[in-house]
PyMOL Python script that loads the backbone (N, CA, C, O; Angstrom):
from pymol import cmd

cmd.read_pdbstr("""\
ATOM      1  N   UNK A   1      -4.826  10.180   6.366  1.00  0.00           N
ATOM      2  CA  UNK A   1      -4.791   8.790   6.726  1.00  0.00           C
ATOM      3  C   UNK A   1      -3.342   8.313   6.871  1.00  0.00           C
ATOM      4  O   UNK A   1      -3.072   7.532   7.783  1.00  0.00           O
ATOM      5  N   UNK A   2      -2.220   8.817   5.871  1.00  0.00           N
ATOM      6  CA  UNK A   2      -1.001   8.516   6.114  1.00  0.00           C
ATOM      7  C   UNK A   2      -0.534   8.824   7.700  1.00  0.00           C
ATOM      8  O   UNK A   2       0.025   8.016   8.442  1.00  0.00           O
ATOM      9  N   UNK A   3      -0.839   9.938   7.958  1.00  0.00           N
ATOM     10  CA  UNK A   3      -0.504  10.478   9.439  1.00  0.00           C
ATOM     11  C   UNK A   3      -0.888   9.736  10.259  1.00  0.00           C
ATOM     12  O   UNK A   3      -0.004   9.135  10.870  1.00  0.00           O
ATOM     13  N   UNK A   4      -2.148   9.487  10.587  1.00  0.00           N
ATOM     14  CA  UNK A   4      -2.679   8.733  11.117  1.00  0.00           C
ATOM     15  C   UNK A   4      -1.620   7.092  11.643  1.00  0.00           C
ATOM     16  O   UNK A   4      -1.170   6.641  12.696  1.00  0.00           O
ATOM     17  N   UNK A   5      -1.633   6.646  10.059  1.00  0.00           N
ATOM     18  CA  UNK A   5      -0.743   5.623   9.977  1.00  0.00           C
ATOM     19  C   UNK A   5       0.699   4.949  10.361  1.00  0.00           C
ATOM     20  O   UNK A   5       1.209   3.872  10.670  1.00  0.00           O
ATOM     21  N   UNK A   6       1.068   6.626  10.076  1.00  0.00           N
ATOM     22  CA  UNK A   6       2.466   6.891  10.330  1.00  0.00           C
ATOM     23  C   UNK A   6       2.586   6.795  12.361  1.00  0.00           C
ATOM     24  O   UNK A   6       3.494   6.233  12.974  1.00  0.00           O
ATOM     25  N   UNK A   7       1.453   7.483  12.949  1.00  0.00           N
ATOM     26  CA  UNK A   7       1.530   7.919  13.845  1.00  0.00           C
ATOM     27  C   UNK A   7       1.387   6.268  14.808  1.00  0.00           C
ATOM     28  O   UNK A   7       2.239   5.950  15.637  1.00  0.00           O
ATOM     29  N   UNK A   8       0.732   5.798  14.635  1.00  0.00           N
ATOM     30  CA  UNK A   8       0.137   4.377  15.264  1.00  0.00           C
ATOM     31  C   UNK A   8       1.348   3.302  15.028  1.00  0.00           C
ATOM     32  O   UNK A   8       1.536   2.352  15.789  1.00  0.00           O
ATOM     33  N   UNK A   9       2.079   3.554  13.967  1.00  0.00           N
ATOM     34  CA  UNK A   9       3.236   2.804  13.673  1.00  0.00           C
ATOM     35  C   UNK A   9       4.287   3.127  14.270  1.00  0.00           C
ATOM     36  O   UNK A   9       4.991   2.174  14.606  1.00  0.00           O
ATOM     37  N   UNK A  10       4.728   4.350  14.579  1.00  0.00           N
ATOM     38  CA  UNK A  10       4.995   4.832  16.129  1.00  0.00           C
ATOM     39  C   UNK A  10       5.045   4.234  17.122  1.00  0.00           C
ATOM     40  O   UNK A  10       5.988   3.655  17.661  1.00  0.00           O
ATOM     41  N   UNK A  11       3.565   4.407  17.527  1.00  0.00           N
ATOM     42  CA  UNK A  11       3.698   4.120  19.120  1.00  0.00           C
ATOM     43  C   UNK A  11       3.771   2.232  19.451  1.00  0.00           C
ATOM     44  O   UNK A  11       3.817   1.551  20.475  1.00  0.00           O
ATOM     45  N   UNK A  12       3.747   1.927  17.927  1.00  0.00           N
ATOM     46  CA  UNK A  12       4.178   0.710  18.032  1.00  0.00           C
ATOM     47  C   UNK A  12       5.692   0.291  18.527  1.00  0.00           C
ATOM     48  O   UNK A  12       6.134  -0.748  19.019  1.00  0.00           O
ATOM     49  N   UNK A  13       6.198   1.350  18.237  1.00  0.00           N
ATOM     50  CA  UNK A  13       7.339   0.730  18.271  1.00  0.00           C
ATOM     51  C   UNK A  13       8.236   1.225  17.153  1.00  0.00           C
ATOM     52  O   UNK A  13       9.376   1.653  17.335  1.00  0.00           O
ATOM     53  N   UNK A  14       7.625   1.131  15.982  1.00  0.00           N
ATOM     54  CA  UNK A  14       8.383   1.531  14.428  1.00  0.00           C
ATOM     55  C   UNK A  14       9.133   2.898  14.575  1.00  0.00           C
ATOM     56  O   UNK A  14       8.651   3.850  15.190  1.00  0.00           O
ATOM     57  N   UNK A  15      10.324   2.912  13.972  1.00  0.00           N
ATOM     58  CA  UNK A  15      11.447   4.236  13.971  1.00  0.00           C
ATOM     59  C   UNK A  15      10.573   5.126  12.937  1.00  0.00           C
ATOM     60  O   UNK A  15       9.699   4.535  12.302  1.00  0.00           O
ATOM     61  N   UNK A  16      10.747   6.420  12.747  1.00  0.00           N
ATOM     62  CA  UNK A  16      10.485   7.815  12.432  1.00  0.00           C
ATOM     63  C   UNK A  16      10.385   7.592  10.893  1.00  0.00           C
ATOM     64  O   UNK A  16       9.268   7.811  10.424  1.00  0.00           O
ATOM     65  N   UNK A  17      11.289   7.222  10.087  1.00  0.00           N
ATOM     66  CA  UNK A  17      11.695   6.596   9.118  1.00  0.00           C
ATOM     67  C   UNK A  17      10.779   5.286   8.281  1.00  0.00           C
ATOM     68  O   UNK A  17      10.055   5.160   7.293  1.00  0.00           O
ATOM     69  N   UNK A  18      11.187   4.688   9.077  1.00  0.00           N
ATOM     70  CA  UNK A  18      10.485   3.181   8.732  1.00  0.00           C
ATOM     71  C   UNK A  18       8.622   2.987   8.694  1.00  0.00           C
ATOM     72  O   UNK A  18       7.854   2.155   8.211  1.00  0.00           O
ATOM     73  N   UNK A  19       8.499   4.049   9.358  1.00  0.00           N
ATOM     74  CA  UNK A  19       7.118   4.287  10.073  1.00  0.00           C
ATOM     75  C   UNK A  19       6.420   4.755   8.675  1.00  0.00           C
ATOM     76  O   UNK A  19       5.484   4.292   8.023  1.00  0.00           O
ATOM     77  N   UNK A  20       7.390   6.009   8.478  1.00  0.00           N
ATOM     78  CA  UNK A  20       6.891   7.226   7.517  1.00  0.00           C
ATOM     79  C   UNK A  20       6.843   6.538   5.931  1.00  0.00           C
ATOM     80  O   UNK A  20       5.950   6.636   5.089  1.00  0.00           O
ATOM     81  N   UNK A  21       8.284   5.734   5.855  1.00  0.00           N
ATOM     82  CA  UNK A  21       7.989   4.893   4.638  1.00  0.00           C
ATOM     83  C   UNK A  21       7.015   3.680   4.591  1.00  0.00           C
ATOM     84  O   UNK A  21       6.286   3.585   3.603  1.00  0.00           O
ATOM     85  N   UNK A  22       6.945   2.791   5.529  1.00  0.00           N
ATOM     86  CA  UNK A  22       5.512   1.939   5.618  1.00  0.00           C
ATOM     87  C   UNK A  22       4.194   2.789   5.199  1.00  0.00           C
ATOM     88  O   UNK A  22       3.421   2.394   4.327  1.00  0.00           O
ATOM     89  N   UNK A  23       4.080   3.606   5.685  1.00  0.00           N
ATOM     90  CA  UNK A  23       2.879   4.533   5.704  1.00  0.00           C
ATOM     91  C   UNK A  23       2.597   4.926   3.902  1.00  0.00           C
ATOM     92  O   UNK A  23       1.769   4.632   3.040  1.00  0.00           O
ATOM     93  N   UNK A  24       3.787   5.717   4.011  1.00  0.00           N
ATOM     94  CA  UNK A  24       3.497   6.064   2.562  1.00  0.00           C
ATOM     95  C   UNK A  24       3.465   5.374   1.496  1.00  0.00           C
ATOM     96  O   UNK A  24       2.971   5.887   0.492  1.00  0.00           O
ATOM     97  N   UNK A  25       3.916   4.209   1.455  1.00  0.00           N
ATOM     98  CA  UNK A  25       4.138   3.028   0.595  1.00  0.00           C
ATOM     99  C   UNK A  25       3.263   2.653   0.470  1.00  0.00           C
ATOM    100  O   UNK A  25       2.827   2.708  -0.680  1.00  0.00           O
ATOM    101  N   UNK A  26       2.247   1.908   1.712  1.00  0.00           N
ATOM    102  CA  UNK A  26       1.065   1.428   1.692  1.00  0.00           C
ATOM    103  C   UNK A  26      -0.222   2.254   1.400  1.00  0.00           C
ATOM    104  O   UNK A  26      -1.275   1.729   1.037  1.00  0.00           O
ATOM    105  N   UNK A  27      -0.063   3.489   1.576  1.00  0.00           N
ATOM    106  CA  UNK A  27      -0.947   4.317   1.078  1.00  0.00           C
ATOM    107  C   UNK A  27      -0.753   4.822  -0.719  1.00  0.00           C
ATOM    108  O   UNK A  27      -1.751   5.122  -1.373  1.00  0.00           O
ATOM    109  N   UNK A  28       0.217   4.839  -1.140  1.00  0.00           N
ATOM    110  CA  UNK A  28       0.321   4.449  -2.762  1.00  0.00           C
ATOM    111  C   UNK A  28      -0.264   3.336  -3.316  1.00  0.00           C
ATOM    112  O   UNK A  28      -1.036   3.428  -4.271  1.00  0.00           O
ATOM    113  N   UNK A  29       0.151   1.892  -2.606  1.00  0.00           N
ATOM    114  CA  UNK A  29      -0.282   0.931  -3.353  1.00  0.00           C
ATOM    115  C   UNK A  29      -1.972   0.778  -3.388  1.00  0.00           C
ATOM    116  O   UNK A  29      -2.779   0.418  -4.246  1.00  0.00           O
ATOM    117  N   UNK A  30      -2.057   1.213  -2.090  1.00  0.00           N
ATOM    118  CA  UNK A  30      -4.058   1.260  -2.093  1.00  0.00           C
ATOM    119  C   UNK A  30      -4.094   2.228  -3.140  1.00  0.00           C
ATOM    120  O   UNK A  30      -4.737   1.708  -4.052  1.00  0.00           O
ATOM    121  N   UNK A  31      -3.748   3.309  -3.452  1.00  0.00           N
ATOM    122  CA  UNK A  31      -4.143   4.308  -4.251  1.00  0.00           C
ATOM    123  C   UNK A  31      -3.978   3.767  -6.034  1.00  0.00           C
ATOM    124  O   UNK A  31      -4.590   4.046  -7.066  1.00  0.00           O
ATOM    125  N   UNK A  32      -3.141   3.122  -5.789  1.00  0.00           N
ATOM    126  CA  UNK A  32      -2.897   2.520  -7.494  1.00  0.00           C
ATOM    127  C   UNK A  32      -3.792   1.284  -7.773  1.00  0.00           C
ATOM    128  O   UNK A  32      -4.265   1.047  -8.884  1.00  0.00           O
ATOM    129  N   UNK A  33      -4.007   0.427  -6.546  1.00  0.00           N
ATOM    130  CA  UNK A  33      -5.236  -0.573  -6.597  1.00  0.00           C
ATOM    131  C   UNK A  33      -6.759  -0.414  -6.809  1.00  0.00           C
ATOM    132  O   UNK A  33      -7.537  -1.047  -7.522  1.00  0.00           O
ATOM    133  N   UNK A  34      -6.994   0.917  -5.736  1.00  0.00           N
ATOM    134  CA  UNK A  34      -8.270   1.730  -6.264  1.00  0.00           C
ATOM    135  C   UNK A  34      -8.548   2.082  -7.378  1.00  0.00           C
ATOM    136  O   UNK A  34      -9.709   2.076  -7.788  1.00  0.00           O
ATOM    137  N   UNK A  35      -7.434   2.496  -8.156  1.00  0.00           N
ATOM    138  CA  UNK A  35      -7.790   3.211  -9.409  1.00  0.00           C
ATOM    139  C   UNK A  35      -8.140   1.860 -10.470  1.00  0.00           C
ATOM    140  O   UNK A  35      -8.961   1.809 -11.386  1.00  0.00           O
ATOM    141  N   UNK A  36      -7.347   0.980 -10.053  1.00  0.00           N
ATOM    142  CA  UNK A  36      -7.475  -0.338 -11.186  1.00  0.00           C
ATOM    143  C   UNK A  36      -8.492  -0.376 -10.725  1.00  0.00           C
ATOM    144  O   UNK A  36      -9.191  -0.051 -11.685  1.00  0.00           O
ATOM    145  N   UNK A  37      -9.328  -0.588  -9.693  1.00  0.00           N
ATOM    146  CA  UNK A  37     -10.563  -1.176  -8.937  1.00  0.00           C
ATOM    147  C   UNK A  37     -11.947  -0.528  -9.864  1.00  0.00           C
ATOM    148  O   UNK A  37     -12.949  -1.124 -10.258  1.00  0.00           O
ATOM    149  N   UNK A  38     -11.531   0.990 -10.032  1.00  0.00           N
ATOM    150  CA  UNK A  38     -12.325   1.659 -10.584  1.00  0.00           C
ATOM    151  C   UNK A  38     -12.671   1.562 -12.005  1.00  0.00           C
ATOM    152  O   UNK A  38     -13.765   1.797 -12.519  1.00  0.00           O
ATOM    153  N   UNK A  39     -11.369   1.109 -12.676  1.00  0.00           N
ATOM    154  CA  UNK A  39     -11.147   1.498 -13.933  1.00  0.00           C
ATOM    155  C   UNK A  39     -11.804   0.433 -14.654  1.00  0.00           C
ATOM    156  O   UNK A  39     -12.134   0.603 -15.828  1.00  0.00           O
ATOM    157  N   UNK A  40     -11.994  -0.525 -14.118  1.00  0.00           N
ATOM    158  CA  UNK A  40     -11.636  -2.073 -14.241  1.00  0.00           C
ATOM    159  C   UNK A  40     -12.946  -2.343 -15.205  1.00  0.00           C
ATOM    160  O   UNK A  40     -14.023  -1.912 -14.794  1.00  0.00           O
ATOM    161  N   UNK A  41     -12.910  -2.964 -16.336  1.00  0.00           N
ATOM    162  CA  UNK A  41     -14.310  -3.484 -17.082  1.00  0.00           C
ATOM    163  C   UNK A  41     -15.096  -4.554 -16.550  1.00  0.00           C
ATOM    164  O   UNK A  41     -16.299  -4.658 -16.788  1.00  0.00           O
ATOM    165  N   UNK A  42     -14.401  -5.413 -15.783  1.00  0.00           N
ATOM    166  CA  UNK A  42     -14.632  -6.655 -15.408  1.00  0.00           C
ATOM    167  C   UNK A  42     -14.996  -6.084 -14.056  1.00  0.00           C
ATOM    168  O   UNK A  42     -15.049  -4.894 -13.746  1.00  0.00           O
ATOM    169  N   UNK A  43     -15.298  -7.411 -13.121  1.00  0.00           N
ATOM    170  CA  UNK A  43     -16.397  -6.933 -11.597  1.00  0.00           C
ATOM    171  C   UNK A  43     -14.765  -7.672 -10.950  1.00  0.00           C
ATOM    172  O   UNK A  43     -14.462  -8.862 -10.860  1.00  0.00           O
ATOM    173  N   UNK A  44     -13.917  -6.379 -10.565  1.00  0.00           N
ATOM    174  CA  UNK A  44     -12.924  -6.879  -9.655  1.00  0.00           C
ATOM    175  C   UNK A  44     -13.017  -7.107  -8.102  1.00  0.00           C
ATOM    176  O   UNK A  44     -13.780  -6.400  -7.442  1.00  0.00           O
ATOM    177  N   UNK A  45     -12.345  -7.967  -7.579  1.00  0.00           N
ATOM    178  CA  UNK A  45     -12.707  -7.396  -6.015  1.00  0.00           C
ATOM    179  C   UNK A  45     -11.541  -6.701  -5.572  1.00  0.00           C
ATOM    180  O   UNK A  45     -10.470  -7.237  -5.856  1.00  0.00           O
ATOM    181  N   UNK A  46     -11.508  -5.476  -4.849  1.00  0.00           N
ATOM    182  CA  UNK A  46     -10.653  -4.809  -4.223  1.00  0.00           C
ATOM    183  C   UNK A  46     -10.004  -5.041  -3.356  1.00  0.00           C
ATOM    184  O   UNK A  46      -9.328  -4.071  -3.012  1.00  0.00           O
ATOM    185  N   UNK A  47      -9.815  -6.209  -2.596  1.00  0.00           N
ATOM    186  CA  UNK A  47      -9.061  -6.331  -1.651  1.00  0.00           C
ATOM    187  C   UNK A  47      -7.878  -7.812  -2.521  1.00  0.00           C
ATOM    188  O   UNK A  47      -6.758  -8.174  -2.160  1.00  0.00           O
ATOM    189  N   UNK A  48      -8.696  -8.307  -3.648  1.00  0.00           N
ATOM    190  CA  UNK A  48      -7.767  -9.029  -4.304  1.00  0.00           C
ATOM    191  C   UNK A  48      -6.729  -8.079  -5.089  1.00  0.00           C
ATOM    192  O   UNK A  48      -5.514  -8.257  -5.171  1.00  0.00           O
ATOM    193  N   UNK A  49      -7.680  -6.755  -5.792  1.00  0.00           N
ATOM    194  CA  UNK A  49      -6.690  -5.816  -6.538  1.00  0.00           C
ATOM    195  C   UNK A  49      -5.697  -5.170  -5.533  1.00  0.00           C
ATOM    196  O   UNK A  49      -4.579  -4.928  -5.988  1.00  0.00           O
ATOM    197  N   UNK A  50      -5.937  -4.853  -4.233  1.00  0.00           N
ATOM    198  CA  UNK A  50      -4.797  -4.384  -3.261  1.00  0.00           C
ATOM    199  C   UNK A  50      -3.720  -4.872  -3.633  1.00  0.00           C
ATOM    200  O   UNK A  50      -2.769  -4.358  -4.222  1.00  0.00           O
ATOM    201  N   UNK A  51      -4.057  -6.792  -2.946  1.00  0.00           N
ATOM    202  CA  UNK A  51      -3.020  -7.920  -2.899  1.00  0.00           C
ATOM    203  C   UNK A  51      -2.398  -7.852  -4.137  1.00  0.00           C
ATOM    204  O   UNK A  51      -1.170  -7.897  -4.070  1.00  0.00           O
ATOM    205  N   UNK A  52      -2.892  -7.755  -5.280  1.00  0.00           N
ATOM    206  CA  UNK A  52      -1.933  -7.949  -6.427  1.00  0.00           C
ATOM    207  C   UNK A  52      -1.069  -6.689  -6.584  1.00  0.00           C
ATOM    208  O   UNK A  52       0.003  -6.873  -7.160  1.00  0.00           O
ATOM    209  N   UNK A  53      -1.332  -5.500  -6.193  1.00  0.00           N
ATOM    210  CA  UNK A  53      -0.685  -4.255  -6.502  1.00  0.00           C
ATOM    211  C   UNK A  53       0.621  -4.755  -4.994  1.00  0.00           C
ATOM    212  O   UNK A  53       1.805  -4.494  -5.205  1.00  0.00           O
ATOM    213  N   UNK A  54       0.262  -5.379  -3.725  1.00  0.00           N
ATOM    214  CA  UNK A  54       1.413  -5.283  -2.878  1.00  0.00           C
ATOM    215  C   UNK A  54       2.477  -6.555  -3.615  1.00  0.00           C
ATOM    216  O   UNK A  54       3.695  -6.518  -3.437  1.00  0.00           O
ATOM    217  N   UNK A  55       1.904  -7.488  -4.325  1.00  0.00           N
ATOM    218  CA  UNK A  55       2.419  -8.294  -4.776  1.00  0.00           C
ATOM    219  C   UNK A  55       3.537  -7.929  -5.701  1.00  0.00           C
ATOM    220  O   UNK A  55       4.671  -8.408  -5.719  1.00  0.00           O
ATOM    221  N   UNK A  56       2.769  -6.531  -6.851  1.00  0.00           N
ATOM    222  CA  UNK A  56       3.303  -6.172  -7.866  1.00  0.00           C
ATOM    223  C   UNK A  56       4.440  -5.457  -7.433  1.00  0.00           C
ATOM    224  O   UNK A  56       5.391  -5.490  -8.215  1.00  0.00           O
ATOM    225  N   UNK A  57       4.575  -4.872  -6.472  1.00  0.00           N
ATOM    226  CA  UNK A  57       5.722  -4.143  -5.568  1.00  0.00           C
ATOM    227  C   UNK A  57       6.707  -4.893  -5.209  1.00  0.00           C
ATOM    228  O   UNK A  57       7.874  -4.592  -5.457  1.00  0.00           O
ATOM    229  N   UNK A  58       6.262  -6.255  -4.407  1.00  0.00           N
ATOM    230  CA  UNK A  58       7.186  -7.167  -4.005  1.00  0.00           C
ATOM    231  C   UNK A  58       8.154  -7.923  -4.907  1.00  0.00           C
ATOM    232  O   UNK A  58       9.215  -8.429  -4.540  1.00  0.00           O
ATOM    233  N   UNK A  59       7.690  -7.932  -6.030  1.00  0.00           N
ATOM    234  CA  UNK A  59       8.080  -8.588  -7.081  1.00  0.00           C
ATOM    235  C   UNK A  59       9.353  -7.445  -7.865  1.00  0.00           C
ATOM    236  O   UNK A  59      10.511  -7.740  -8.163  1.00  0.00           O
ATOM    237  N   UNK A  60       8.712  -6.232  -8.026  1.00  0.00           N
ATOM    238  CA  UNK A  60       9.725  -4.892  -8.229  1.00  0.00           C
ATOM    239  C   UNK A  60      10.974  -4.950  -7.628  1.00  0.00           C
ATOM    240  O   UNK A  60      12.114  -4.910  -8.091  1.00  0.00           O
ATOM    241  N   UNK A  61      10.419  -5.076  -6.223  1.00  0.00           N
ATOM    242  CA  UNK A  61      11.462  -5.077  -5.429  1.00  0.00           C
ATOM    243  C   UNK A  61      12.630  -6.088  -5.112  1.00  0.00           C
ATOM    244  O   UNK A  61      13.736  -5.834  -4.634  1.00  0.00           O
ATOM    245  N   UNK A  62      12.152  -7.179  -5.461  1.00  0.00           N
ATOM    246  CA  UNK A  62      12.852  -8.678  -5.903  1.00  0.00           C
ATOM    247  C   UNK A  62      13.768  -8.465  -6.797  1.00  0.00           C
ATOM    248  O   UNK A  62      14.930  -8.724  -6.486  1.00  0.00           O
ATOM    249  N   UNK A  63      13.405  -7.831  -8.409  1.00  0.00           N
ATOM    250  CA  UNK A  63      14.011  -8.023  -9.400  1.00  0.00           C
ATOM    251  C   UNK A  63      14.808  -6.710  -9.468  1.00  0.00           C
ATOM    252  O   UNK A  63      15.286  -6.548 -10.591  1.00  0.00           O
ATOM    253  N   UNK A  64      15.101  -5.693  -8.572  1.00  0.00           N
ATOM    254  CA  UNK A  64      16.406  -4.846  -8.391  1.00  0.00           C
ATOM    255  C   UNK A  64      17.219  -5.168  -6.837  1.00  0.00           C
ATOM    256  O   UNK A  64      18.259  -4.577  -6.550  1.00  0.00           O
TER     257      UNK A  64
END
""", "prot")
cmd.dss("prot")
cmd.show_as("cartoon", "prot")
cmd.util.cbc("prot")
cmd.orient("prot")
């Protein structure tokens, strides 16, 4: 799916680089959101747990 991702971000337009890190980035944070999604005791919704995991990144990335 990264490939995929990587590849379409491409022909968008996106550099080799930028493409490959979008891709992979966004395919981590789904992967760390899923797992909360799964793990979760409470009835989460997954597309809110995404948002908070891209959130939780943005915020990372803020404070360095």
């Amino acid at each position: 799916m990264t490939a995929a991702v990587t590849d379409e971000l491409r022909r968008r337009g996106i550099g080799d680089a930028a493409a490959s890190l979008a891709a992979k980035t966004g395919s981590a944070v789904y992967r760390v959101a899923f797992q909360r999604w799964v793990n979760a005791a409470d009835d989460l919704d997954l597309r809110d747990t995404i948002s908070q995991s891209f959130a939780m990144l943005r915020a990372l990335i803020a404070a360095h």
